[in-house]
ZAMARTOR-829561 format. One record per residue: residue number from 1; y, x, z of N, C-alpha, C, O in turn. Coordinates in Angstrom, 2 decimals, padded with zeros to 5 digits, always signed. Atoms other than C-alpha are relative to their C-alpha. Example, Ala and Ser with C-alpha at 12.3 -4.5 7.8 and 13.67 -1.06 7.14 Angstrom:
<recs>
<rec resi="1" n_y="-001.19" n_x="+000.89" n_z="+000.00" ca_y="-004.50" ca_x="+012.30" ca_z="+007.80" c_y="+001.20" c_x="+000.90" c_z="+000.00" o_y="+001.18" o_x="+001.94" o_z="+000.66"/>
<rec resi="2" n_y="-001.19" n_x="-000.82" n_z="-000.06" ca_y="-001.06" ca_x="+013.67" ca_z="+007.14" c_y="+001.09" c_x="-000.77" c_z="+000.73" o_y="+002.20" o_x="-000.26" o_z="+000.90"/>
</recs>
This chain:
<recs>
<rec resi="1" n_y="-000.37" n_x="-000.43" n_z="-001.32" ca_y="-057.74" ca_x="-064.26" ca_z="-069.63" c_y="+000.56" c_x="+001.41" c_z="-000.02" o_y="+001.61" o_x="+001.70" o_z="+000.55"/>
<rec resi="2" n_y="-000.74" n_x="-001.24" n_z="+000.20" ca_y="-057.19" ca_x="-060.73" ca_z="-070.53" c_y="+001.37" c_x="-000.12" c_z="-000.40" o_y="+002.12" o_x="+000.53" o_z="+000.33"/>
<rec resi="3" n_y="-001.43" n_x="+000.03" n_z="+000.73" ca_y="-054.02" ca_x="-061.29" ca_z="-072.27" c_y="+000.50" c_x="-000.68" c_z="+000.57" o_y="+001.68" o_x="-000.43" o_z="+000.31"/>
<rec resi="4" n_y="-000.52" n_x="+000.38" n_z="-001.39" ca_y="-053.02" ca_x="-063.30" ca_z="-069.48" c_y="+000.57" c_x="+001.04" c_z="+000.57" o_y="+001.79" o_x="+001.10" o_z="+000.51"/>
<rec resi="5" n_y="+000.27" n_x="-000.87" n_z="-000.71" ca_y="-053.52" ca_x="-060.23" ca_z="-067.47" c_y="+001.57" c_x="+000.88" c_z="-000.51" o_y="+002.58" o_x="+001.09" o_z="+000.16"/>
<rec resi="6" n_y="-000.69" n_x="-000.59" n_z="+000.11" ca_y="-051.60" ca_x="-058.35" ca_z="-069.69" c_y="+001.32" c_x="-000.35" c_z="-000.47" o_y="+002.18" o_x="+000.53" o_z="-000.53"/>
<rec resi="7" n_y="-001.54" n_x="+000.19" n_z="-000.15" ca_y="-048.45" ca_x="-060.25" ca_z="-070.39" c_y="+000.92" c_x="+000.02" c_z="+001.79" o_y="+002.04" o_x="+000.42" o_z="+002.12"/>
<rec resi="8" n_y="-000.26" n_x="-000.22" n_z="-001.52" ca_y="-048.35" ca_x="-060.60" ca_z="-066.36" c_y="+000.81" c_x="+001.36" c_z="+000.05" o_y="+002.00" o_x="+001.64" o_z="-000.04"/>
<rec resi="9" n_y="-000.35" n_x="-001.75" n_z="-000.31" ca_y="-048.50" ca_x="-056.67" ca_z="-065.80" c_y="+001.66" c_x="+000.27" c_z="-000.87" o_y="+002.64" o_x="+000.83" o_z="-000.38"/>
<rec resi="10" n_y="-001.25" n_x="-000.56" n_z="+000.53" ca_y="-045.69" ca_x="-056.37" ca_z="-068.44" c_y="+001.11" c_x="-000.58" c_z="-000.08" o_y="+002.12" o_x="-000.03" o_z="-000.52"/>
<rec resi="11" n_y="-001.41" n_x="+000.87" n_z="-001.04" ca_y="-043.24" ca_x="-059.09" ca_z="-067.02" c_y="+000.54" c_x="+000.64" c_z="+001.49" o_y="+001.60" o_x="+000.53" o_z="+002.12"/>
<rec resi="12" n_y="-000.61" n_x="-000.87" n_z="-001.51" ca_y="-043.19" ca_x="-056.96" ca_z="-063.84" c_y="+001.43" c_x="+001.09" c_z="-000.20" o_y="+002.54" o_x="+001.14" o_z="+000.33"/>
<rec resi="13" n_y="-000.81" n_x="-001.00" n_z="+000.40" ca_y="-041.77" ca_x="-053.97" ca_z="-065.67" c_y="-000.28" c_x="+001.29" c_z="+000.86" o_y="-001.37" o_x="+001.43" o_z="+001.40"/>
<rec resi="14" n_y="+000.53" n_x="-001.16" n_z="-001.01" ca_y="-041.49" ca_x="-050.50" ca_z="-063.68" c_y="+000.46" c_x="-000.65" c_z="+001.69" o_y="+001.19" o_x="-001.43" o_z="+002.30"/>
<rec resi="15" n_y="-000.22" n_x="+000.06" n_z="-001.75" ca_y="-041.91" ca_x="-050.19" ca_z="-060.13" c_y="+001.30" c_x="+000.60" c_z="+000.74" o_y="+001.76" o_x="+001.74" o_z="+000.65"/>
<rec resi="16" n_y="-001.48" n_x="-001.08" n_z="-000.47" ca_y="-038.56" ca_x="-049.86" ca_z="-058.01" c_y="-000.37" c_x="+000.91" c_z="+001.24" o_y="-001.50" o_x="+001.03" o_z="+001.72"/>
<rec resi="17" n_y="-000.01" n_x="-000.73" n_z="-001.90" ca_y="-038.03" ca_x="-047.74" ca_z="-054.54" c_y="-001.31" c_x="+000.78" c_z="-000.28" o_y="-002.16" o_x="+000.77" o_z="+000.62"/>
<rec resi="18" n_y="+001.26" n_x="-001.24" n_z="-000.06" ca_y="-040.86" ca_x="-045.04" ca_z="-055.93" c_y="+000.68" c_x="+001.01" c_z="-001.06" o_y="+001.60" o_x="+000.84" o_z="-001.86"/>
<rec resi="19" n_y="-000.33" n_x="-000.76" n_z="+000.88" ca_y="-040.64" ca_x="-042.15" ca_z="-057.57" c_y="+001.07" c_x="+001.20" c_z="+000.23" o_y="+001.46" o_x="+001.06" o_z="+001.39"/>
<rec resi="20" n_y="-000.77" n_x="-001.05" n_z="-000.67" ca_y="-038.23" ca_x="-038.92" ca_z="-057.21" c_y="+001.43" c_x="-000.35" c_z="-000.35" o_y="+002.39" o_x="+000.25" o_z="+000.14"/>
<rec resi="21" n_y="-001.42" n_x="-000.29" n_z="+000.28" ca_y="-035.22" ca_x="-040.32" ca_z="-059.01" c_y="+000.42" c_x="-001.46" c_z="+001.33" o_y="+001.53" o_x="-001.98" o_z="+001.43"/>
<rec resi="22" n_y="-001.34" n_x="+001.00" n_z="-000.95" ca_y="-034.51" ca_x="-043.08" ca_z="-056.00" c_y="-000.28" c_x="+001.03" c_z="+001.63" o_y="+000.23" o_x="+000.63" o_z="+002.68"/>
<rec resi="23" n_y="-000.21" n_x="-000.92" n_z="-000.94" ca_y="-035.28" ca_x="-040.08" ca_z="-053.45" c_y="+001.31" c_x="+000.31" c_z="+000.11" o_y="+002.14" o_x="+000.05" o_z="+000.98"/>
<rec resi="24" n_y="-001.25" n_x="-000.43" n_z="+000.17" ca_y="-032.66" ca_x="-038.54" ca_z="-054.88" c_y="+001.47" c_x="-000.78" c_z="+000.31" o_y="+002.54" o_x="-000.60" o_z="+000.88"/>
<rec resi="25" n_y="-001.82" n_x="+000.73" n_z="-000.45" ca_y="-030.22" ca_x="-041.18" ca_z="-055.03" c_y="+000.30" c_x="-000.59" c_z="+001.43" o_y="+001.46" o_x="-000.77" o_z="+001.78"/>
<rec resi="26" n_y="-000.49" n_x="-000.22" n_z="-001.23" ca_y="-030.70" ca_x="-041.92" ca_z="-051.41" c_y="+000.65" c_x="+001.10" c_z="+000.57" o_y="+001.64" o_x="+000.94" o_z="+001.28"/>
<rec resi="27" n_y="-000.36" n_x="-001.46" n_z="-000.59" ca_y="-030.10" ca_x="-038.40" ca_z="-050.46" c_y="+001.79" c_x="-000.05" c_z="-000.45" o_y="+002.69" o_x="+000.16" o_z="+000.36"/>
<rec resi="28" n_y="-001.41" n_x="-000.04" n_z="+000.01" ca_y="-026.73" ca_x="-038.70" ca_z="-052.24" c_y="+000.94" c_x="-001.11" c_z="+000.23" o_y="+002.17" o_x="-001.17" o_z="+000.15"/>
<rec resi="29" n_y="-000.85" n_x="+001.01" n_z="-001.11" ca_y="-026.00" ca_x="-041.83" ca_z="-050.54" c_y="+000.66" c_x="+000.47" c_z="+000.93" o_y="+001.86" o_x="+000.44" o_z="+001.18"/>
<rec resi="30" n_y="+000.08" n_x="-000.09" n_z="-001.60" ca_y="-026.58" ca_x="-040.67" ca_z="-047.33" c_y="+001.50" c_x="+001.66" c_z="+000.01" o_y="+002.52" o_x="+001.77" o_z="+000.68"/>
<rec resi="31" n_y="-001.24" n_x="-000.91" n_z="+000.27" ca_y="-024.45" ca_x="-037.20" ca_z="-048.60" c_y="+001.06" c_x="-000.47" c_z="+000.55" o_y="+001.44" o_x="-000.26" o_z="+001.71"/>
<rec resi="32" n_y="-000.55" n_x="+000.45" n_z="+000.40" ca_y="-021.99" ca_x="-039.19" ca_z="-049.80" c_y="+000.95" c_x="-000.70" c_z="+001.55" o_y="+002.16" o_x="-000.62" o_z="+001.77"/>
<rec resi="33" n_y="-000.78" n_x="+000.50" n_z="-000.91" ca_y="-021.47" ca_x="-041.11" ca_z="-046.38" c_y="+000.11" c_x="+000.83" c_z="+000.89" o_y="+001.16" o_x="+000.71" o_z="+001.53"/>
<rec resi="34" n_y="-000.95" n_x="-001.08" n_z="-000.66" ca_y="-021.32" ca_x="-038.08" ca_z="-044.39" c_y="+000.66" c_x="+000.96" c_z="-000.05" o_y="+000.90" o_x="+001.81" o_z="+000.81"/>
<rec resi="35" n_y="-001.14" n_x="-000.80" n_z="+000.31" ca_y="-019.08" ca_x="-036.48" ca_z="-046.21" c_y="+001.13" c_x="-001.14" c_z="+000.14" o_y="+002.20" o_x="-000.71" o_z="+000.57"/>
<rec resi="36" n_y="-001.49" n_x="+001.35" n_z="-000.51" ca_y="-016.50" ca_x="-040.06" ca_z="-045.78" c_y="-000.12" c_x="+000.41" c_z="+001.58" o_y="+000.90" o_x="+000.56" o_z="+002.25"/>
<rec resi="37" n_y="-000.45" n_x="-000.19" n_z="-001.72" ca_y="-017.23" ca_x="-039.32" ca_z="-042.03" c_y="+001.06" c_x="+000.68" c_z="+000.23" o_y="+002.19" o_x="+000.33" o_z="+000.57"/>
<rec resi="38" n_y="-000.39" n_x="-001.57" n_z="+000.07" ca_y="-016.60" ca_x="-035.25" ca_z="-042.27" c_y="+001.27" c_x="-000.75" c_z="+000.04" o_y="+001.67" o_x="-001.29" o_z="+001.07"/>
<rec resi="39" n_y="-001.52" n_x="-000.15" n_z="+000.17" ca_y="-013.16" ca_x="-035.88" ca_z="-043.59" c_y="+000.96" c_x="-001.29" c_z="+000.38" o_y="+002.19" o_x="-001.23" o_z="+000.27"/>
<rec resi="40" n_y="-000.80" n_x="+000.99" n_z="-000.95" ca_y="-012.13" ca_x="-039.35" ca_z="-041.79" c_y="-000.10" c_x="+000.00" c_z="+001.15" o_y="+000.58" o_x="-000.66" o_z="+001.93"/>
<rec resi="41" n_y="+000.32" n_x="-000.13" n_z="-002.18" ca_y="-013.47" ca_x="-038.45" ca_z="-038.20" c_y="+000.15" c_x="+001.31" c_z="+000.40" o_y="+001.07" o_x="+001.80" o_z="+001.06"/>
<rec resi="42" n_y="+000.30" n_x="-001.36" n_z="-000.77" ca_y="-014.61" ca_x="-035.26" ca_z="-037.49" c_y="+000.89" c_x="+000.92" c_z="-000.59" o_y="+001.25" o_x="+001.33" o_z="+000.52"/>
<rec resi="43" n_y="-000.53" n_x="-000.84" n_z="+000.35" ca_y="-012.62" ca_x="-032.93" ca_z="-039.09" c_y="+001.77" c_x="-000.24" c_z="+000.46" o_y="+002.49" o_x="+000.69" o_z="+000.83"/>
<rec resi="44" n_y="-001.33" n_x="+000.27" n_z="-001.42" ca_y="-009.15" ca_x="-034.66" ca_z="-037.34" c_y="+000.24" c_x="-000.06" c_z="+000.93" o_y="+001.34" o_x="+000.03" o_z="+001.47"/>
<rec resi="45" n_y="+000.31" n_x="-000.34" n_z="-001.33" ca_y="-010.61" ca_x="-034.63" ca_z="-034.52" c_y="-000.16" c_x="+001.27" c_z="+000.52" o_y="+000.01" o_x="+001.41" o_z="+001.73"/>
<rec resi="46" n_y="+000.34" n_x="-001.59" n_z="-000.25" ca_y="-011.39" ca_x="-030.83" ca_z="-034.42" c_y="+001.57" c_x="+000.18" c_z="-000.20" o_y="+002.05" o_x="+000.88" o_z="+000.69"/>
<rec resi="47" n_y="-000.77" n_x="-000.58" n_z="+000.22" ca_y="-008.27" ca_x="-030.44" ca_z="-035.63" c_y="+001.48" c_x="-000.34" c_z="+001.04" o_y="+002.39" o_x="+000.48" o_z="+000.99"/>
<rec resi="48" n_y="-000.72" n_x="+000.87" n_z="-000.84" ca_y="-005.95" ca_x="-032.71" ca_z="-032.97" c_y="-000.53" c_x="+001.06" c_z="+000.91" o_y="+000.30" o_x="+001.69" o_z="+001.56"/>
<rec resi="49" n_y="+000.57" n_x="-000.99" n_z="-001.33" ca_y="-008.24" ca_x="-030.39" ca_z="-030.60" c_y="+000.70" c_x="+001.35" c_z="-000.42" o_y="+001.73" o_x="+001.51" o_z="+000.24"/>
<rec resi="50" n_y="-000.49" n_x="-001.09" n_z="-000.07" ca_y="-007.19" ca_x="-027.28" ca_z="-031.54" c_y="+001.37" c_x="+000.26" c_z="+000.12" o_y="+001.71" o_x="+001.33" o_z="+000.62"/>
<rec resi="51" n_y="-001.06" n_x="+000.49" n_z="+000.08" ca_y="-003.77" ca_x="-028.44" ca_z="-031.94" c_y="+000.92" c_x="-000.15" c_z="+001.45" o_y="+002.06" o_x="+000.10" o_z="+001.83"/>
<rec resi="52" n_y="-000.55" n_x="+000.38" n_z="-001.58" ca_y="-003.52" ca_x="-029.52" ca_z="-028.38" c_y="-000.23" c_x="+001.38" c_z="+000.83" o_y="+000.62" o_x="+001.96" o_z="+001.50"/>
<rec resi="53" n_y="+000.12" n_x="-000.94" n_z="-001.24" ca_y="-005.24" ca_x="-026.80" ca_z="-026.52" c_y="+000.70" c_x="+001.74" c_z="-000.77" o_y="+000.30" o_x="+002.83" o_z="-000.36"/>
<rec resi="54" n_y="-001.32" n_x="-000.69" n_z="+000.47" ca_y="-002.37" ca_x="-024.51" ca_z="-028.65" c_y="+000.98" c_x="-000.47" c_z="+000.89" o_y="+001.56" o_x="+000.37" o_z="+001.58"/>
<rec resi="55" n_y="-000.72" n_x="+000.03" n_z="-000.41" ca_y="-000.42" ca_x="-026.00" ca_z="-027.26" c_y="+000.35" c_x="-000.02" c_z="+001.59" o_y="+001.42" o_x="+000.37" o_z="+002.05"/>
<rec resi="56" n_y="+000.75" n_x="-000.31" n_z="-001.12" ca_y="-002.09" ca_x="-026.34" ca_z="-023.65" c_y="+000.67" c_x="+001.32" c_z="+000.18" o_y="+001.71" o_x="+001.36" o_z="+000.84"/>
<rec resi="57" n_y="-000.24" n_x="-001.46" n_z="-000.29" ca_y="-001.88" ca_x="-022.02" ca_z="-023.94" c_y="+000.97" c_x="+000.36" c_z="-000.05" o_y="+001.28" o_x="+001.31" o_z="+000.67"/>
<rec resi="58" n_y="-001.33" n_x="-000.35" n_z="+000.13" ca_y="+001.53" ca_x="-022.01" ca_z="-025.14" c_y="+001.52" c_x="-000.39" c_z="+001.01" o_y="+002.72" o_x="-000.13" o_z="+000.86"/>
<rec resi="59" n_y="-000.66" n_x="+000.44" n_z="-001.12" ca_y="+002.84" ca_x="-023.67" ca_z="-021.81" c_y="+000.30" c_x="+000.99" c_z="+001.01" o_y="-000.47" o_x="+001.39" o_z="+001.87"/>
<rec resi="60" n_y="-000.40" n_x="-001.36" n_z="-001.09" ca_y="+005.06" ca_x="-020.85" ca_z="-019.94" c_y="+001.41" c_x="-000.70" c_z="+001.43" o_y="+002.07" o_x="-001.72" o_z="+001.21"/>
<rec resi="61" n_y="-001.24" n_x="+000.55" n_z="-000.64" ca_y="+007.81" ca_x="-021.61" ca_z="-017.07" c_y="+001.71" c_x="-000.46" c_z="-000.79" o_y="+002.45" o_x="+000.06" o_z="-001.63"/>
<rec resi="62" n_y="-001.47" n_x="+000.51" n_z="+000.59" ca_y="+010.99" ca_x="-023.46" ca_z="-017.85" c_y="-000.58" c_x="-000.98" c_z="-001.11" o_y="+000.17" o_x="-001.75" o_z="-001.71"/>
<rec resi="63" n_y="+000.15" n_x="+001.11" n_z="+000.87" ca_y="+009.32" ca_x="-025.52" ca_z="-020.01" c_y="+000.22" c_x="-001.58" c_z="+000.32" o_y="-000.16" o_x="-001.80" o_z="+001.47"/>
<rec resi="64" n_y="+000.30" n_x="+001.24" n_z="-000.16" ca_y="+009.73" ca_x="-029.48" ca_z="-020.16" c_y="-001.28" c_x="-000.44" c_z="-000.06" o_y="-001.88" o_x="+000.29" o_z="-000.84"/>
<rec resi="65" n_y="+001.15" n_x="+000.54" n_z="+000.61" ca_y="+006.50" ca_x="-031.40" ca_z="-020.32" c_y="+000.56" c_x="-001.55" c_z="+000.95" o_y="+001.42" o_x="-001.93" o_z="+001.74"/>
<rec resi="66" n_y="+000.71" n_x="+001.00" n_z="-000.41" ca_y="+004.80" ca_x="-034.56" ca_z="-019.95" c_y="-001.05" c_x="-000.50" c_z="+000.37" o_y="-001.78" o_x="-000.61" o_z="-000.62"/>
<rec resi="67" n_y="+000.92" n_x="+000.00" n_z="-000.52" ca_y="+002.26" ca_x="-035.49" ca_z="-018.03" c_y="-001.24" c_x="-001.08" c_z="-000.69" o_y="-000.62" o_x="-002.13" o_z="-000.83"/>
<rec resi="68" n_y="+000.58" n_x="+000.86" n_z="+000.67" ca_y="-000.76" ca_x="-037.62" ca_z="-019.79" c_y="+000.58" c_x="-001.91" c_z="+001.25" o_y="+000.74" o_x="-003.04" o_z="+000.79"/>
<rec resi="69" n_y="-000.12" n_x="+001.28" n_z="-000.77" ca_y="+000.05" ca_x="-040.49" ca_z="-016.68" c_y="+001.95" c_x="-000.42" c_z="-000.33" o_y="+002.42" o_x="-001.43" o_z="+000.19"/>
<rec resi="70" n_y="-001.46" n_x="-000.06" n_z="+000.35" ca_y="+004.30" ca_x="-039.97" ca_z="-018.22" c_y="+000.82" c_x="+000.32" c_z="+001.03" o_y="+001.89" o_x="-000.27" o_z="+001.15"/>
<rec resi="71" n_y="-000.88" n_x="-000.62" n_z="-001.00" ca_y="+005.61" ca_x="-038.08" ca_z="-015.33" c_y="+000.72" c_x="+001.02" c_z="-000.79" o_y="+000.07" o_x="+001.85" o_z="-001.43"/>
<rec resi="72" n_y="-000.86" n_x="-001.59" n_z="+000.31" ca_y="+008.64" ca_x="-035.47" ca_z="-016.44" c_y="-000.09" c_x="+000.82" c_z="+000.47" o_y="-000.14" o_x="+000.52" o_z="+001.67"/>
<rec resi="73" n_y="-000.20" n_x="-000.96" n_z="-001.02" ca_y="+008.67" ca_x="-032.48" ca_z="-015.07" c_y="-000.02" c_x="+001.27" c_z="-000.88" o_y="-000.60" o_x="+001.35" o_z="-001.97"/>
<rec resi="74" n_y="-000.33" n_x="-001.39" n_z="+000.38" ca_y="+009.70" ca_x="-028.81" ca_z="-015.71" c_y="-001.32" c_x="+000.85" c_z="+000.58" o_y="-001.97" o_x="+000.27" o_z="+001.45"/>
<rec resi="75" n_y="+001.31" n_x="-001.08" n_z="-000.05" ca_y="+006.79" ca_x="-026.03" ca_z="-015.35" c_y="+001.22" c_x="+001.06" c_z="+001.17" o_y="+002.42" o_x="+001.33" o_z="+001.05"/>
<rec resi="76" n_y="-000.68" n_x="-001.21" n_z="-000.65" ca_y="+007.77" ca_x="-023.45" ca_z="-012.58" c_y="-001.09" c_x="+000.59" c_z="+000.74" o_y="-001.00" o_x="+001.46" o_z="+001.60"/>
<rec resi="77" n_y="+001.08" n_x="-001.24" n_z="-000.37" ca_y="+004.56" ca_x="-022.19" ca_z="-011.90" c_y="-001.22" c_x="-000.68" c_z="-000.88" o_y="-001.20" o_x="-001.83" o_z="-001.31"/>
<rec resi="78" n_y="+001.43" n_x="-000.12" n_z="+000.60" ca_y="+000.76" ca_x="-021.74" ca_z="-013.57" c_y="-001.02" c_x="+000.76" c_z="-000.05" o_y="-000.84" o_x="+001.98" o_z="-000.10"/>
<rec resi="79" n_y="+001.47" n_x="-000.76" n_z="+000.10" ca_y="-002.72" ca_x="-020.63" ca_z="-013.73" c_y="-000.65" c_x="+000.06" c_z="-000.52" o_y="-000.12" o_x="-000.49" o_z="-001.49"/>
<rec resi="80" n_y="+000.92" n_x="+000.45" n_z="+000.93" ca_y="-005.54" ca_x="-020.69" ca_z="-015.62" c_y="-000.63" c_x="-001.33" c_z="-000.03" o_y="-001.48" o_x="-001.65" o_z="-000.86"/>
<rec resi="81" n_y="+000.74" n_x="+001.46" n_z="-000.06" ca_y="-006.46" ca_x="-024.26" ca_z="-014.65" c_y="+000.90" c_x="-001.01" c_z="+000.80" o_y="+000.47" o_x="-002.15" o_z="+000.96"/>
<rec resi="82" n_y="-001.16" n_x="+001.08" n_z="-000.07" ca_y="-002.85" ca_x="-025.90" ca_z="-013.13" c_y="+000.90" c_x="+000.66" c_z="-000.65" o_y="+000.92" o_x="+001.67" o_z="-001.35"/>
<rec resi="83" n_y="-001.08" n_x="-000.17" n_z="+000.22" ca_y="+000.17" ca_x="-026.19" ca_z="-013.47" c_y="+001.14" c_x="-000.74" c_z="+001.32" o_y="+001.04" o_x="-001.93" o_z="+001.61"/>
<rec resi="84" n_y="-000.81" n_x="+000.67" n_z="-000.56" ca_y="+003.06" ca_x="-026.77" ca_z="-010.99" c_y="+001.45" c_x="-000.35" c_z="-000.44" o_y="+002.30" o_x="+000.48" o_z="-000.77"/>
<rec resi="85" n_y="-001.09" n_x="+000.28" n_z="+000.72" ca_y="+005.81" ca_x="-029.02" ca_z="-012.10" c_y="+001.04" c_x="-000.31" c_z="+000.88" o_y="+000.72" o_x="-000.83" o_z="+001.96"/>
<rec resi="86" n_y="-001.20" n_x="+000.66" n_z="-000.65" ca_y="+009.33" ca_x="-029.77" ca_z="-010.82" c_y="+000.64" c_x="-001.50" c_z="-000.09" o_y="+001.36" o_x="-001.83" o_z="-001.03"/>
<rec resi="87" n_y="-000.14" n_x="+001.51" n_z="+000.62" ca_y="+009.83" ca_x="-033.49" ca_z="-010.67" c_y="+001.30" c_x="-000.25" c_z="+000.52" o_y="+002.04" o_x="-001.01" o_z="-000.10"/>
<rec resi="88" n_y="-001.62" n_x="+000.39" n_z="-000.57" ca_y="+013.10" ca_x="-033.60" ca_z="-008.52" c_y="+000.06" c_x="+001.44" c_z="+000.73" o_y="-000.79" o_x="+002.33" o_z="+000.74"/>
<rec resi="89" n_y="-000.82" n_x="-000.35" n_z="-001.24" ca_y="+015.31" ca_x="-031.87" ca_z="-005.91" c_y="-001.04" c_x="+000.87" c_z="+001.24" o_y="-000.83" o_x="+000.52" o_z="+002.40"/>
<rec resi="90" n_y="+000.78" n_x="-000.45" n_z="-000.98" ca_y="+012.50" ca_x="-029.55" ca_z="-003.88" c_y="-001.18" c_x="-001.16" c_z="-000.21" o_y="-002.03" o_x="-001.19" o_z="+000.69"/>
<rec resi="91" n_y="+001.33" n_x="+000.78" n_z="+000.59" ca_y="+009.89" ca_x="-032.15" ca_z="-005.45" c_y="-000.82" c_x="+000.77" c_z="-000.66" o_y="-000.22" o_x="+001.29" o_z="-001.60"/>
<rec resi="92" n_y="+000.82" n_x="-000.97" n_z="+001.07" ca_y="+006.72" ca_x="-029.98" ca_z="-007.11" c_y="-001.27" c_x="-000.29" c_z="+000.44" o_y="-001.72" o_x="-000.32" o_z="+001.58"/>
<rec resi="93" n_y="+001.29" n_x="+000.98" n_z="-000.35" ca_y="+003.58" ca_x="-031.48" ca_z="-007.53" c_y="-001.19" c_x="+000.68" c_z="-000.60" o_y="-000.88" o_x="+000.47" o_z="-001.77"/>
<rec resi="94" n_y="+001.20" n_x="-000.72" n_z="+001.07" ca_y="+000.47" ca_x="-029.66" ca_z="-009.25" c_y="-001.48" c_x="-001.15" c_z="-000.74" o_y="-002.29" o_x="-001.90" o_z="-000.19"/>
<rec resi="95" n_y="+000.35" n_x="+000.45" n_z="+000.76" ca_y="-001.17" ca_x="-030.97" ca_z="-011.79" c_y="-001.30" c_x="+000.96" c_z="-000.58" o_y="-001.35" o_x="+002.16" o_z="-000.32"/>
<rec resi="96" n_y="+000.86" n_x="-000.40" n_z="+000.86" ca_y="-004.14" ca_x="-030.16" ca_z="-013.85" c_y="-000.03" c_x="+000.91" c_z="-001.40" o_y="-000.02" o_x="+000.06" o_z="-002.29"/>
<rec resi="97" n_y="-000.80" n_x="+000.10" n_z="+001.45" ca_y="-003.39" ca_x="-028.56" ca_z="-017.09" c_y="-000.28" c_x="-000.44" c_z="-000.99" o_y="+000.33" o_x="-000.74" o_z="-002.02"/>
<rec resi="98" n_y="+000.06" n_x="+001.66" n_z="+001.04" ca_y="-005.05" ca_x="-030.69" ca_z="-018.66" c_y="+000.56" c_x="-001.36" c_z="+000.03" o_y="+000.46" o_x="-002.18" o_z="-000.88"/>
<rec resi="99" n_y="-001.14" n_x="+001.05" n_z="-000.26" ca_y="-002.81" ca_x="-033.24" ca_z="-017.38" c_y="+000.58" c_x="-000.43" c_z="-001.12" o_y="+000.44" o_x="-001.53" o_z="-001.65"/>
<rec resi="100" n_y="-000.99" n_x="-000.20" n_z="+000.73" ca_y="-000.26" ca_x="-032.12" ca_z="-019.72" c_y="-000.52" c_x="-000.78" c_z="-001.35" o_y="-001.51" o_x="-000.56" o_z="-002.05"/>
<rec resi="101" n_y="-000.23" n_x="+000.91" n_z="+001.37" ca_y="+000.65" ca_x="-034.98" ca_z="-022.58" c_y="+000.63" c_x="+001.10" c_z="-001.20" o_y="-000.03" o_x="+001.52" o_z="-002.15"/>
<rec resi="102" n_y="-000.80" n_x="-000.59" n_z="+000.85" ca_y="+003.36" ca_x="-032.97" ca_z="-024.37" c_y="+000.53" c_x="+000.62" c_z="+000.56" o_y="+000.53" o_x="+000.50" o_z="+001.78"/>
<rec resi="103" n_y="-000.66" n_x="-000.70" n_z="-000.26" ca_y="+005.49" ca_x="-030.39" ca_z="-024.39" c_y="+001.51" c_x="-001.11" c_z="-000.25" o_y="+001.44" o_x="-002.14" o_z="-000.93"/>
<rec resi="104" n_y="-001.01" n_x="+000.72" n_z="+000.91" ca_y="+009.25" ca_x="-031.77" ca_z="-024.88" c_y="+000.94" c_x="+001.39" c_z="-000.72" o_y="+001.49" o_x="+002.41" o_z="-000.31"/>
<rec resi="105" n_y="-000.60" n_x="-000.89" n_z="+000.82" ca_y="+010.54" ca_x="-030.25" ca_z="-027.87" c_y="+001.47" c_x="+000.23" c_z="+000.28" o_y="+002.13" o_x="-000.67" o_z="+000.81"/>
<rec resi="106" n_y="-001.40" n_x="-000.19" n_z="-000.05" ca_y="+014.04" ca_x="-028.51" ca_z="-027.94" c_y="+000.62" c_x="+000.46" c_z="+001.41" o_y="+001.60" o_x="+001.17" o_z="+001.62"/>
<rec resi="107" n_y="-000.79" n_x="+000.13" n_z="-001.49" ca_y="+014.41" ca_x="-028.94" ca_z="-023.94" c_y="-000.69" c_x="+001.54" c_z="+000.76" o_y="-001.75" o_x="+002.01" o_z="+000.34"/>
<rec resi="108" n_y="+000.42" n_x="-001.23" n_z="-001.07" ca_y="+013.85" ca_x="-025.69" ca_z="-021.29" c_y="+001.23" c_x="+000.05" c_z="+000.71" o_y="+002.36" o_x="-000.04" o_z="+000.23"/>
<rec resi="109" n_y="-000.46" n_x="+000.35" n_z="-001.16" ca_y="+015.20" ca_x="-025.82" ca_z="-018.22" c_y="+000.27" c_x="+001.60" c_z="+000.74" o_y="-000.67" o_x="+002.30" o_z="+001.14"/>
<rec resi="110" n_y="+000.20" n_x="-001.20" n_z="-000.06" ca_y="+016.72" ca_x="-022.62" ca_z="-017.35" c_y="-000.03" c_x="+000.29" c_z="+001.94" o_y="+000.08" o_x="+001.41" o_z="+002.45"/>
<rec resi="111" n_y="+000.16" n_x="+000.61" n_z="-002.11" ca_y="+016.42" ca_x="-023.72" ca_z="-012.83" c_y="-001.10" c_x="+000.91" c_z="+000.04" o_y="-001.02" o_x="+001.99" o_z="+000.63"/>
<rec resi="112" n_y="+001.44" n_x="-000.26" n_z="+000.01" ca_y="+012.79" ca_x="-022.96" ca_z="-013.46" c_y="-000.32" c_x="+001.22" c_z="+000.62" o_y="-001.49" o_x="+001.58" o_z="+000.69"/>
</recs>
């Protein structure tokens, strides 16, 4: 029966999921997947943000834009928190400035 016992015990082999070396290699799992986040999510996202609200600050009169809902309109007045745009002919509507989709490149409107 003993030797029963002990071919048993040594068909098992070592014990898994104990011990410091599968600590470790969770830890550089878990690393591992939030560093794939870091540099596929969050870090384009910070960077799309800063990107925009550049470009948000860099909105002066005579400019073209676009509105996030795709209204055109020229900038002919602003504040720290609108913007009023020229959409036609004595048309001027105020907007949010966060509204603002895009700038349009190349175009300024010298009416403004």
């Amino acid at each position: 029966m003993n030797e029963a016992a002990r071919i048993a015990f040594a068909a098992l082999g070592p014990p898994s999921g104990s011990g410091p070396g599968s600590v470790v290699t969770q830890l550089l799992f878990f690393a591992a997947i939030f560093a794939i986040f870091y540099f596929l999510l969050i870090r384009p996202q910070q960077k799309q943000k800063k990107e925009r609200e550049r470009m948000l600050a860099s909105i002066k009169k005579g400019d073209r834009v676009v509105t996030s809902s795709g209204m055109h309109g020229t900038v002919v007045g602003l504040n720290e928190h609108t913007v009023v745009l020229k959409v036609a002919d004595q048309v001027k509507l105020e907007f949010d400035r966060s509204a603002i989709g895009r700038a349009v490149e190349g175009q300024r409107d010298k009416d403004a």
